[in-house]
Every structure is written in C-alpha cells, then in structure tokens.
N, CA, C and O atoms as a MOPAC input file, in Angstrom:
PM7 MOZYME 1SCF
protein

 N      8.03000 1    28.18500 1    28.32400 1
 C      8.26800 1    26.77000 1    28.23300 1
 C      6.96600 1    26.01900 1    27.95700 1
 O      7.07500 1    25.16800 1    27.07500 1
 N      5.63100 1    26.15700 1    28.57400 1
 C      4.84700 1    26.10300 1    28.47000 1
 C      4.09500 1    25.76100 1    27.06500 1
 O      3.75800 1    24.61400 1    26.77200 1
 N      3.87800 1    26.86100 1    26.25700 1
 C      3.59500 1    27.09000 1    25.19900 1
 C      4.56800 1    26.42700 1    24.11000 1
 O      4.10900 1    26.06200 1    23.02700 1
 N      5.79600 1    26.29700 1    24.39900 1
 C      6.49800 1    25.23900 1    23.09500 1
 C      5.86600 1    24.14900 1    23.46300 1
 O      5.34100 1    23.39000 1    22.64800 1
 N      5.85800 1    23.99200 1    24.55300 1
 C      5.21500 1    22.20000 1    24.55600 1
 C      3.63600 1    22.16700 1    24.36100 1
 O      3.01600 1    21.16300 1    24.01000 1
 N      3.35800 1    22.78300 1    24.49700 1
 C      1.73300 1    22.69800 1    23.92800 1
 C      1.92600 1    22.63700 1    22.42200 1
 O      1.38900 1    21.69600 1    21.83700 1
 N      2.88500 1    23.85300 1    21.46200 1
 C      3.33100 1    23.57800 1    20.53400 1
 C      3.21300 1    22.26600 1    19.86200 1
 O      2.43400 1    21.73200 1    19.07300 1
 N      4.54800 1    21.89100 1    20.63600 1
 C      5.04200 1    20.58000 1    20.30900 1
 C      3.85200 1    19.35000 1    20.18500 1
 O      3.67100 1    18.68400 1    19.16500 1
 N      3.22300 1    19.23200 1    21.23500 1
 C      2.25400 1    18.57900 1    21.08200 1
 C      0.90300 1    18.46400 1    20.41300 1
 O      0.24300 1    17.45800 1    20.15300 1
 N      0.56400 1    20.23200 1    20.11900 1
 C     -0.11600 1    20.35300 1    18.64800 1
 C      0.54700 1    19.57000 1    17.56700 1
 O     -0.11200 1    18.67700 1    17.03600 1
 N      1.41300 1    19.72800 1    17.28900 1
 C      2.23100 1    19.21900 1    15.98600 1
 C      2.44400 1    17.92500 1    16.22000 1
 O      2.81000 1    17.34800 1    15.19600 1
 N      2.35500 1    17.18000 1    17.23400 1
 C      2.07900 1    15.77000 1    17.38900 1
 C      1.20200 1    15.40500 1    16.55100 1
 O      1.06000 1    14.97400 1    15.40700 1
 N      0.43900 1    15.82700 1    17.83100 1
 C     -1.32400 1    15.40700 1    17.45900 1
 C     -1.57800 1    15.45500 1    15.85900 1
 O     -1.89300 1    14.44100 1    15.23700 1
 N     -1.41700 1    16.69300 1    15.26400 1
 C     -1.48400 1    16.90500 1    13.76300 1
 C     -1.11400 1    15.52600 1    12.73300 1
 O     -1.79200 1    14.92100 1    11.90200 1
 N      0.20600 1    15.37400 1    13.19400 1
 C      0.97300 1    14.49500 1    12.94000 1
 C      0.06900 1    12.94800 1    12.78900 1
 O     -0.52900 1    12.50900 1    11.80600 1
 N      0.23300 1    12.37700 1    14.10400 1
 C     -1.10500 1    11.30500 1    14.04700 1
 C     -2.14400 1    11.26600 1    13.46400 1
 O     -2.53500 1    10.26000 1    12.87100 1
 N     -3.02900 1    12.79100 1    13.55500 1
 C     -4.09100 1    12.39200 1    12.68600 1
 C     -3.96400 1    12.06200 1    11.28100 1
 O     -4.58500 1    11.18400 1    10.68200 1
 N     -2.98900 1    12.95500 1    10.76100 1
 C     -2.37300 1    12.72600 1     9.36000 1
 C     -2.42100 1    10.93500 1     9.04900 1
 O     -3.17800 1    10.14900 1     8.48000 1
 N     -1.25900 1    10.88800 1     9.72500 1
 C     -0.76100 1     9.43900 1     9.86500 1
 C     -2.27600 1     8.57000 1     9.72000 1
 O     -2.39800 1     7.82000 1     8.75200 1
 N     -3.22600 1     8.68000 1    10.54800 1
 C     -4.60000 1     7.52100 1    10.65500 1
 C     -5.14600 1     7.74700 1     9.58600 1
 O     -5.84100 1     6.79500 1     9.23100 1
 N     -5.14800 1     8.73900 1     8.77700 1
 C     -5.81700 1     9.49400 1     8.04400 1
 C     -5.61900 1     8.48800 1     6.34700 1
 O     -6.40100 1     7.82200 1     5.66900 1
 N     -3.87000 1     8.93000 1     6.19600 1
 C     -3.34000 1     8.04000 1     5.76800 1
 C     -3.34200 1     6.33500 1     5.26000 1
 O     -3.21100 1     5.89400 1     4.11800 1
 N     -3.54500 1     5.57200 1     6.58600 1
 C     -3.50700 1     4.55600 1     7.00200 1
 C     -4.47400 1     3.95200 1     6.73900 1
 O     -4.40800 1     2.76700 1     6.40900 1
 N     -6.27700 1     5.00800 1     6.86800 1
 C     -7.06500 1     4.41600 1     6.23000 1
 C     -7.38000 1     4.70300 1     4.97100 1
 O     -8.20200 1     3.87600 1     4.57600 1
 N     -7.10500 1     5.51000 1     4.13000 1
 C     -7.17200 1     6.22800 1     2.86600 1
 C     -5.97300 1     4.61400 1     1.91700 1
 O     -5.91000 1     4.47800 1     0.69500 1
 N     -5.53500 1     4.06500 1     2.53000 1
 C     -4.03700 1     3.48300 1     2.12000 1
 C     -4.93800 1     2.03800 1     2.09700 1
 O     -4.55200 1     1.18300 1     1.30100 1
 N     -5.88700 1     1.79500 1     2.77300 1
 C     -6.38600 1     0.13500 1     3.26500 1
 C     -7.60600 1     0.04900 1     2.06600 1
 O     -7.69400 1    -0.94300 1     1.34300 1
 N     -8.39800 1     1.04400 1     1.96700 1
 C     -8.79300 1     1.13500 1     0.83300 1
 C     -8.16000 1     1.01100 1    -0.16800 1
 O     -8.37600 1    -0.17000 1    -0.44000 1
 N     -7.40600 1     1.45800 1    -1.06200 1
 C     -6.60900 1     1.46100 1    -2.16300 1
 C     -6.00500 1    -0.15800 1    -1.97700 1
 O     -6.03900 1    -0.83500 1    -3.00500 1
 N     -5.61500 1    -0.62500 1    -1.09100 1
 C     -4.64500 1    -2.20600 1    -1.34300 1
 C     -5.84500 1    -3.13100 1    -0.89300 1
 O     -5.69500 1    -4.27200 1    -1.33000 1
 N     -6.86400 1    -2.98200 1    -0.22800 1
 C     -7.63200 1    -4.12600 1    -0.31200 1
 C     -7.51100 1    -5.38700 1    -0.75300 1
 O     -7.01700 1    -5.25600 1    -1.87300 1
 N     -7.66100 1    -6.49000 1    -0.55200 1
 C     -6.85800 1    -8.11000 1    -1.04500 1
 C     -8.54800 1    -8.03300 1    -1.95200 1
 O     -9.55800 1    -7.41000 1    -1.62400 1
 N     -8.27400 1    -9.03800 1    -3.30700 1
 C     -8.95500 1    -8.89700 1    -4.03400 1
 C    -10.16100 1   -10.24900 1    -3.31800 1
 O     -9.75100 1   -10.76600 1    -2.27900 1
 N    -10.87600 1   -10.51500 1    -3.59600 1
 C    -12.13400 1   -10.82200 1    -3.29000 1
 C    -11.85300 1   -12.34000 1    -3.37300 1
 O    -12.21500 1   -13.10500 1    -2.47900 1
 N    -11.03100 1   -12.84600 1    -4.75400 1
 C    -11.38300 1   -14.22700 1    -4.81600 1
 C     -9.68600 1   -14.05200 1    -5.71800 1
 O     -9.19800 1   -12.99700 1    -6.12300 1
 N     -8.99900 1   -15.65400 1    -5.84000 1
 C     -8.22900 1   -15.60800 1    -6.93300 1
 C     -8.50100 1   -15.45400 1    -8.21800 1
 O     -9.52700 1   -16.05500 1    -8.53900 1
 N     -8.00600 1   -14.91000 1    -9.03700 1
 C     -8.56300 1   -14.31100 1   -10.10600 1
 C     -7.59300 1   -14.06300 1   -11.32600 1
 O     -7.70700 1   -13.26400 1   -12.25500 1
 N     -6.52000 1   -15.06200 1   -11.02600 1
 C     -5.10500 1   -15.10200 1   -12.08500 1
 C     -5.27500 1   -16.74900 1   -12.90600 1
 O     -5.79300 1   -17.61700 1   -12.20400 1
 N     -4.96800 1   -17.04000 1   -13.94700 1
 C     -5.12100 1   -18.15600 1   -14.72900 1
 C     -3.81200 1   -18.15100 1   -15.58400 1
 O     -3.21200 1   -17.10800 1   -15.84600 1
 N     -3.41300 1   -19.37900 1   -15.99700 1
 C     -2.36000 1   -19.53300 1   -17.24900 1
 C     -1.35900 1   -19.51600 1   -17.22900 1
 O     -0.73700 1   -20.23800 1   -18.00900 1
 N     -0.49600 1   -18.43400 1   -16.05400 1
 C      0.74900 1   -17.49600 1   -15.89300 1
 C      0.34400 1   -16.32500 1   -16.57600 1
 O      1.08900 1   -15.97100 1   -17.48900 1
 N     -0.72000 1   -15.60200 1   -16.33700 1
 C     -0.61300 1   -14.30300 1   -16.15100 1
 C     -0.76900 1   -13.68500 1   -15.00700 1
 O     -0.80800 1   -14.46600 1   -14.05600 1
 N     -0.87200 1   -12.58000 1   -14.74000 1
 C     -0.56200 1   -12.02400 1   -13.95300 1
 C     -0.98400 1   -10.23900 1   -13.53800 1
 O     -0.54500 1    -9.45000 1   -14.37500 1
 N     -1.46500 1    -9.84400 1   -12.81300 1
 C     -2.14900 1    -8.70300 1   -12.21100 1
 C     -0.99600 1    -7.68200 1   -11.17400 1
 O     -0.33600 1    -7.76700 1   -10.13900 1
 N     -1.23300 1    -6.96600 1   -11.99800 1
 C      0.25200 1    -5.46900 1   -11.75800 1
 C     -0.58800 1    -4.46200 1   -11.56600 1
 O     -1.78600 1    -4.61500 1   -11.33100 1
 N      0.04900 1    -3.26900 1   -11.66500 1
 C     -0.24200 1    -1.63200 1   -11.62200 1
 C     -0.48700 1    -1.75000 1   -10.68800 1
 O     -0.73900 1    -2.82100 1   -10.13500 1
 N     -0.49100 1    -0.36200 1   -10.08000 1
 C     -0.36200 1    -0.08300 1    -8.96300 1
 C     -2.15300 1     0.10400 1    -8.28400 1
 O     -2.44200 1     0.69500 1    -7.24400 1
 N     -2.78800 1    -0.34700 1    -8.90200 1
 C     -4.29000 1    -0.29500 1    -8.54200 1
 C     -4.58800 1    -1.91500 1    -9.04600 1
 O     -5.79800 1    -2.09900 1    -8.91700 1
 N     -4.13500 1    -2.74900 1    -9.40000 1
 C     -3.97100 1    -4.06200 1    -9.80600 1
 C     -5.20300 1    -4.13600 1   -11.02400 1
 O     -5.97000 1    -5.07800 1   -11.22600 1
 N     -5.12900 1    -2.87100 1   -11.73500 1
 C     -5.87100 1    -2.68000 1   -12.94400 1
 C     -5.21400 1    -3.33300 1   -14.17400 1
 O     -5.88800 1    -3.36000 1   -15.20300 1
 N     -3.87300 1    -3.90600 1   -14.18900 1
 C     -2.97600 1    -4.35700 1   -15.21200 1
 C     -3.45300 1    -5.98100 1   -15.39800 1
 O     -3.87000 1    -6.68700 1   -14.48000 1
 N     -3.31200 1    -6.32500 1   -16.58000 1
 C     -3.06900 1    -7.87900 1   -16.67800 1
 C     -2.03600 1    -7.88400 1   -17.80200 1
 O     -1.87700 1    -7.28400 1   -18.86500 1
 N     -1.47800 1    -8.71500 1   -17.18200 1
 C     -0.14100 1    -9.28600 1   -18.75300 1
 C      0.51600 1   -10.51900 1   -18.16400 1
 O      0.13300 1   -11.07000 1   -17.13200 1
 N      1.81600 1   -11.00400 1   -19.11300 1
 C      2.29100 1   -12.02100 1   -19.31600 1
 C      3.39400 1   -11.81000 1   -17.97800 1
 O      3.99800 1   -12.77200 1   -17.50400 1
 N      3.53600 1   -10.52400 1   -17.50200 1
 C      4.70500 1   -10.08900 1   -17.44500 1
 C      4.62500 1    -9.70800 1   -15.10000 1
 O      3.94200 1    -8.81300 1   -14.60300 1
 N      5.07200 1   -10.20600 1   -14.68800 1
 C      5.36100 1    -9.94200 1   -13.24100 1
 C      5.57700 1    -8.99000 1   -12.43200 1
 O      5.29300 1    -9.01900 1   -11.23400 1
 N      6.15000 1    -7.98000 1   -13.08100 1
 C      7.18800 1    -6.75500 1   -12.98500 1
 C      6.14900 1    -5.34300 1   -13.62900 1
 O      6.54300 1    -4.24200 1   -13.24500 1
 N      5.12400 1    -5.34200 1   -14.38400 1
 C      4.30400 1    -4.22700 1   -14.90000 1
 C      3.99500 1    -3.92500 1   -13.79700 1
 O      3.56900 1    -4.56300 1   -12.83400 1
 N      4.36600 1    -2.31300 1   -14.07500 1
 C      4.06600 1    -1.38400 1   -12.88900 1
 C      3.04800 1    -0.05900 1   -14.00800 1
 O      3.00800 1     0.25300 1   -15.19800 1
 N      2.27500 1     0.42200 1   -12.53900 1
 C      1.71800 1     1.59400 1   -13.39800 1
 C      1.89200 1     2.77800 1   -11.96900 1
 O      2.21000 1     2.61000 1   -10.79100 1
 N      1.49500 1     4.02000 1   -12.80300 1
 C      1.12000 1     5.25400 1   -12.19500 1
 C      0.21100 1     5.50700 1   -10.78600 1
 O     -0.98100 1     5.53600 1   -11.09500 1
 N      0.32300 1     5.61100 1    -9.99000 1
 C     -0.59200 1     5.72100 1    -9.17200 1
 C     -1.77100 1     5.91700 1    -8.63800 1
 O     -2.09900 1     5.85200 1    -7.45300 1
 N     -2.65500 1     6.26200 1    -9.96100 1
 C     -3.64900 1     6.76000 1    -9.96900 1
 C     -5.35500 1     5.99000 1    -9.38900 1
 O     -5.73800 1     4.83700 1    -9.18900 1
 N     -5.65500 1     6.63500 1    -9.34400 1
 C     -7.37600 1     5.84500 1    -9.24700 1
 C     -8.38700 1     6.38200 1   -10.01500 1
 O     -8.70900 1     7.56300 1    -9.88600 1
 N     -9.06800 1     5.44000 1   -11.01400 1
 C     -9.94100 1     5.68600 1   -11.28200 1
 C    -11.19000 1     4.64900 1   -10.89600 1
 O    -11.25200 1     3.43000 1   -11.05300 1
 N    -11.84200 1     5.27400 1   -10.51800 1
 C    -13.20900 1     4.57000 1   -10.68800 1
 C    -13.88100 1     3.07600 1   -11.18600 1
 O    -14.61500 1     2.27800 1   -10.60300 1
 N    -13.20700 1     3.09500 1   -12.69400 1
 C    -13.35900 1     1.67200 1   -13.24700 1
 C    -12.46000 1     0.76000 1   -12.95800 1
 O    -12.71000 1    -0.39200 1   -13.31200 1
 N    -11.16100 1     1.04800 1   -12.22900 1
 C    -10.42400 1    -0.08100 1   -11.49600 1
 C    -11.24400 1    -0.97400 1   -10.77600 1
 O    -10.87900 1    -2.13900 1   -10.62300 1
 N    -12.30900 1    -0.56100 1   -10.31700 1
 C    -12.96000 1    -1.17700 1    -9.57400 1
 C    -13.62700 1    -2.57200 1   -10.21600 1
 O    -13.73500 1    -3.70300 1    -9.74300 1
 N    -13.96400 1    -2.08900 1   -11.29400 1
 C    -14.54600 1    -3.27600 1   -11.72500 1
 C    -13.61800 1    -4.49500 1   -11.94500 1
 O    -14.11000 1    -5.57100 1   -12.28500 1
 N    -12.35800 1    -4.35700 1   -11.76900 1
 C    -11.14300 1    -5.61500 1   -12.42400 1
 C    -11.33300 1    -6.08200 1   -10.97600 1
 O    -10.86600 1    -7.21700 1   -11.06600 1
 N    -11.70700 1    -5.94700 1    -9.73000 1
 C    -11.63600 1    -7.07500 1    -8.25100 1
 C    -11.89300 1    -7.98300 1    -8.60900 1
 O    -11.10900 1    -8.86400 1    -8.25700 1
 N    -12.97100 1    -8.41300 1    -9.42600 1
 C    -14.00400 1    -9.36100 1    -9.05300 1
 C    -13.34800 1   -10.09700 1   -10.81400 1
 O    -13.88700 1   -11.20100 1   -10.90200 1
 N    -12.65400 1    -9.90900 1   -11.80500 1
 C    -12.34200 1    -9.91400 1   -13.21200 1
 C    -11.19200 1   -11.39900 1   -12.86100 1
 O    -10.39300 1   -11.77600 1   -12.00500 1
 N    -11.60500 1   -11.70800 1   -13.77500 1
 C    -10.57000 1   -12.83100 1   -14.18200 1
 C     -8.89900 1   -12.78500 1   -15.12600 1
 O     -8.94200 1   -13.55500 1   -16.08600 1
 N     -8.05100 1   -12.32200 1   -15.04100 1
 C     -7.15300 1   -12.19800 1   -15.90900 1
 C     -6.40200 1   -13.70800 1   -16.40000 1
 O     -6.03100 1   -14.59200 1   -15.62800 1
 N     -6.31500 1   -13.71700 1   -17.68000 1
 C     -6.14700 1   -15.36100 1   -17.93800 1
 C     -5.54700 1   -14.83400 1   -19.48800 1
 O     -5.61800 1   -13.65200 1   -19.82600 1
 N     -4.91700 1   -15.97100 1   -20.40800 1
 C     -4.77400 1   -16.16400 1   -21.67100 1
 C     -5.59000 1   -15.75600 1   -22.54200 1
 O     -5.75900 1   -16.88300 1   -23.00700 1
 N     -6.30600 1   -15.06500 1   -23.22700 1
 C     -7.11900 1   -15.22500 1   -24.13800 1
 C     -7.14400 1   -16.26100 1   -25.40800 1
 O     -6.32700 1   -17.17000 1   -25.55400 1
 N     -8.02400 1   -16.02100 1   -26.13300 1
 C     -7.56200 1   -16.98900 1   -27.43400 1
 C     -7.00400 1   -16.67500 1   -28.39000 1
 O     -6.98300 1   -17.34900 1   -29.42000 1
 N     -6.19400 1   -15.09800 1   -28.15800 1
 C     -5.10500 1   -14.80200 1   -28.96700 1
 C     -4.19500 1   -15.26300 1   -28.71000 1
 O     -3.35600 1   -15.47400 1   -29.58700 1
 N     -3.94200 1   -15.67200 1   -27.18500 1
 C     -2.31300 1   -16.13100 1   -26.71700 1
 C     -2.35000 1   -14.97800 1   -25.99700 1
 O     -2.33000 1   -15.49000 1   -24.87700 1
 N     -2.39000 1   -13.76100 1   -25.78600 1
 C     -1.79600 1   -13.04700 1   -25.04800 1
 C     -2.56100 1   -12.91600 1   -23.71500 1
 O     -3.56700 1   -13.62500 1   -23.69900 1
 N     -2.32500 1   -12.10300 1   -22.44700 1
 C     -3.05300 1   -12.35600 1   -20.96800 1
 C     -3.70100 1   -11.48400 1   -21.26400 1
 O     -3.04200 1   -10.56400 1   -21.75000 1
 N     -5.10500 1   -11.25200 1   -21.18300 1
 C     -6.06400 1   -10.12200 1   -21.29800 1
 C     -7.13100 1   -10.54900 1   -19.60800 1
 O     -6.98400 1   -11.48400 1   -18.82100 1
 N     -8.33300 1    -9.18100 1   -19.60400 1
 C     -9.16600 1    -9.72900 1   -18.62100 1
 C    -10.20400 1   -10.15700 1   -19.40100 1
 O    -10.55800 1    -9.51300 1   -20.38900 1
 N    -10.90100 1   -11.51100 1   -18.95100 1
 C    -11.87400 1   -12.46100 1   -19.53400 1
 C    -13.16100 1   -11.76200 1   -19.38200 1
 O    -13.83200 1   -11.43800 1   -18.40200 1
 N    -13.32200 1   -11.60700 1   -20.88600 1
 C    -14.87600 1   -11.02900 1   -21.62600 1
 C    -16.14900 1   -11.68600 1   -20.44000 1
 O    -16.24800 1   -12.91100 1   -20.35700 1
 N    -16.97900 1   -10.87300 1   -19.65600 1
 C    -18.08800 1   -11.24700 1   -19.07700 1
 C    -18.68800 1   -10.09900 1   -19.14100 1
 O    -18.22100 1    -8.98000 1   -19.35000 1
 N    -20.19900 1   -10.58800 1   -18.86500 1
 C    -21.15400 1    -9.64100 1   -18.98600 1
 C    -20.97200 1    -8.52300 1   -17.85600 1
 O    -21.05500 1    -7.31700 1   -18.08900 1
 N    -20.73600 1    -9.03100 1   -16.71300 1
 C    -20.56200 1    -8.44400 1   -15.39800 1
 C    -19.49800 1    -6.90500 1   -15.72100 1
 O    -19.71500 1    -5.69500 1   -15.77900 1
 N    -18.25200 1    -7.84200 1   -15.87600 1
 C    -17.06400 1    -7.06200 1   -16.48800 1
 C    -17.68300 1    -5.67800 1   -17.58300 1
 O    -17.62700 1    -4.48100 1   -17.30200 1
 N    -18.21500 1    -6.24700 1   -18.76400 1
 C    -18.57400 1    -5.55500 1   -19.36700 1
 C    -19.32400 1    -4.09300 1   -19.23300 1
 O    -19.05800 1    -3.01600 1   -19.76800 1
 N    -20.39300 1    -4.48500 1   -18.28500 1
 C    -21.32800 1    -3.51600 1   -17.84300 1
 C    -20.68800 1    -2.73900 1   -17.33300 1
 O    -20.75400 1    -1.54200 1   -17.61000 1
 N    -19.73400 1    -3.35100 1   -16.26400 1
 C    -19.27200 1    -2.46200 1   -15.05200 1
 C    -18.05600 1    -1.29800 1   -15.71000 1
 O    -17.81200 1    -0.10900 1   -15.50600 1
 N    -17.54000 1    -2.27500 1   -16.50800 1
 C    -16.33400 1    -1.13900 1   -17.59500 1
 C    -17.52700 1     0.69500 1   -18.30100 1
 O    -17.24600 1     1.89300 1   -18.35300 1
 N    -18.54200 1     0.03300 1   -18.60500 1
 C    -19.14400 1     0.58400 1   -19.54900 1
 C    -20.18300 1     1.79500 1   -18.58000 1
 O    -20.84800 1     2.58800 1   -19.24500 1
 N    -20.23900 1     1.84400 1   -17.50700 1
 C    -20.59100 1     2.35700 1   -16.50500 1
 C    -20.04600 1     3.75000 1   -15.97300 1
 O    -20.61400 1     4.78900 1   -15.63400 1
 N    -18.49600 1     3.29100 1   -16.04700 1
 C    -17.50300 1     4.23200 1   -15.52300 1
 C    -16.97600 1     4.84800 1   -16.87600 1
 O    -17.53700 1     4.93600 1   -17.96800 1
 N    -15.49600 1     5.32000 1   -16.39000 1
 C    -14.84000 1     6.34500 1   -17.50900 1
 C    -14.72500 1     5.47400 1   -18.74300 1
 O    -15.50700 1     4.53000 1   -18.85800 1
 N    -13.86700 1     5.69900 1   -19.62200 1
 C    -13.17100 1     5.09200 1   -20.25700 1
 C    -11.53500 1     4.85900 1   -20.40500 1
 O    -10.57300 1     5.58700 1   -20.65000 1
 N    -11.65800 1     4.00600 1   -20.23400 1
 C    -10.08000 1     3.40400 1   -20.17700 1
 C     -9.35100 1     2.82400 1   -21.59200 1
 O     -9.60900 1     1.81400 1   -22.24800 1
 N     -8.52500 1     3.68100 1   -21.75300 1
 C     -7.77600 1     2.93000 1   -23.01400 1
 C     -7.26100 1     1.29500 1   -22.79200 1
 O     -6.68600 1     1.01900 1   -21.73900 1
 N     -7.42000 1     0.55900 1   -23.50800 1
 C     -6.72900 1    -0.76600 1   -23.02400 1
 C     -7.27900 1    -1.96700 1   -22.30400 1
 O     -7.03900 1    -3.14200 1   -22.58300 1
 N     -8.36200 1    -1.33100 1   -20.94700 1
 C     -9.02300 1    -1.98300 1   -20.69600 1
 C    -10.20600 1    -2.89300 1   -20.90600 1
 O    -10.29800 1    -3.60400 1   -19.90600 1
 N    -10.78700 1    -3.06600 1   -21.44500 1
 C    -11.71100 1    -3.73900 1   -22.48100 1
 C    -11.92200 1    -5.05700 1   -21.97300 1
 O    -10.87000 1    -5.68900 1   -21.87300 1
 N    -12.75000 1    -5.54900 1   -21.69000 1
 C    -12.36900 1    -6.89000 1   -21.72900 1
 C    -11.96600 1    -7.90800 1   -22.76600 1
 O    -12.68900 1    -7.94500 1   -23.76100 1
 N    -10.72100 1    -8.92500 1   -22.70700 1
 C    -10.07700 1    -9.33500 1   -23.71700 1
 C     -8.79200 1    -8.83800 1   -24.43300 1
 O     -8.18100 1    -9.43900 1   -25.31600 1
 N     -8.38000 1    -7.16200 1   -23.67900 1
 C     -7.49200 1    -6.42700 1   -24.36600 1
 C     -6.34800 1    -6.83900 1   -24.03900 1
 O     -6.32800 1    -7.37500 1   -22.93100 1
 N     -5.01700 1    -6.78100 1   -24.78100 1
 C     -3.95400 1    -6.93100 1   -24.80300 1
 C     -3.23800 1    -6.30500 1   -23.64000 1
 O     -3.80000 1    -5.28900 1   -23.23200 1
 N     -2.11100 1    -6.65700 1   -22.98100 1
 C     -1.71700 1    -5.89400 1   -22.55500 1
 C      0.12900 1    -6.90700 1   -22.00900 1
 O      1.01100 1    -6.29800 1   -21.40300 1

C-alpha cells in the first residue's frame, strides 16, 4: 500500500512540475506587448503576434522564431499602399536583419 502511494505521489509531483514548467515557458510566449502599437484598423494576429493585416481573425502556426521579437516594440498601421503592413524604421529594420529571415516580414510588407 505503501509504495502505490509514494507512486502516486511521484506522479503528482511530476505532474506539477510539468504544469509550472509549462506555465512559465507559456508567460514568456504571451507577454502583453510593451506599448500600443496598432493604427488605422489594422490589426496584430498569429499566434506569436508576428502578423499584421486588415483582417481580425489571421491566425498562424505556432511557432517561434527569434525575429518575432523584433515586431513588440513595431508599429502595424496602413502603409501608403493602402494595405496594413509593419511601419519601415530603422530600429525595426536592424532588428529584422539581425535574426533569420522571414518571408513577408519586411518592414512595410503586405500581409
């Protein structure tokens, strides 16, 4: 009897740590962005809030890369095509140009 419940309570414990483990791995990834950073009626999606478009509902893949990082601090707004892109800055720029490469992302790109 003994030993199941030690069991049992291994597999607790396991359990929880998982869970905290989780919980902070999870607070990272959703972080509230730094400042408002939406203009026009566009709007900031994907699931790493790496998206800008016209559109409310754009969802992406789950992934993380690296240069998401640089869109926190990014402005997503209208461009002067008309369509919602993130607004051309030097900051932006560097920080894109730093990391991987991202199709799409650019500053100014369509999306």
């Amino acid at each position: 009897m003994a030993s199941i419940l030690r069991r049992h309570t291994l597999s607790a414990m396991r359990f929880l740590a998982g869970l905290c483990a989780s919980a902070a791995l999870a607070g990272c990834a959703f972080d509230p962005p730094a400042r408002a950073r939406i203009d026009d009626s566009c709007y900031i999606g994907g699931c790493s809030a790496e998206l800008c478009s016209g559109r409310p509902d754009l969802v992406s893949p789950c992934i993380w890369r690296d240069a998401y990082a640089c869109f926190r601090d990014a402005t997503c707004a209208r461009q002067p095509s008309g369509a919602c892109g993130w607004t051309p800055t030097p900051e932006l720029s560097a920080c894109l140009a730093s990391h991987d490469q991202l199709s799409g992302s650019r500053p100014g790109s369509q999306r």
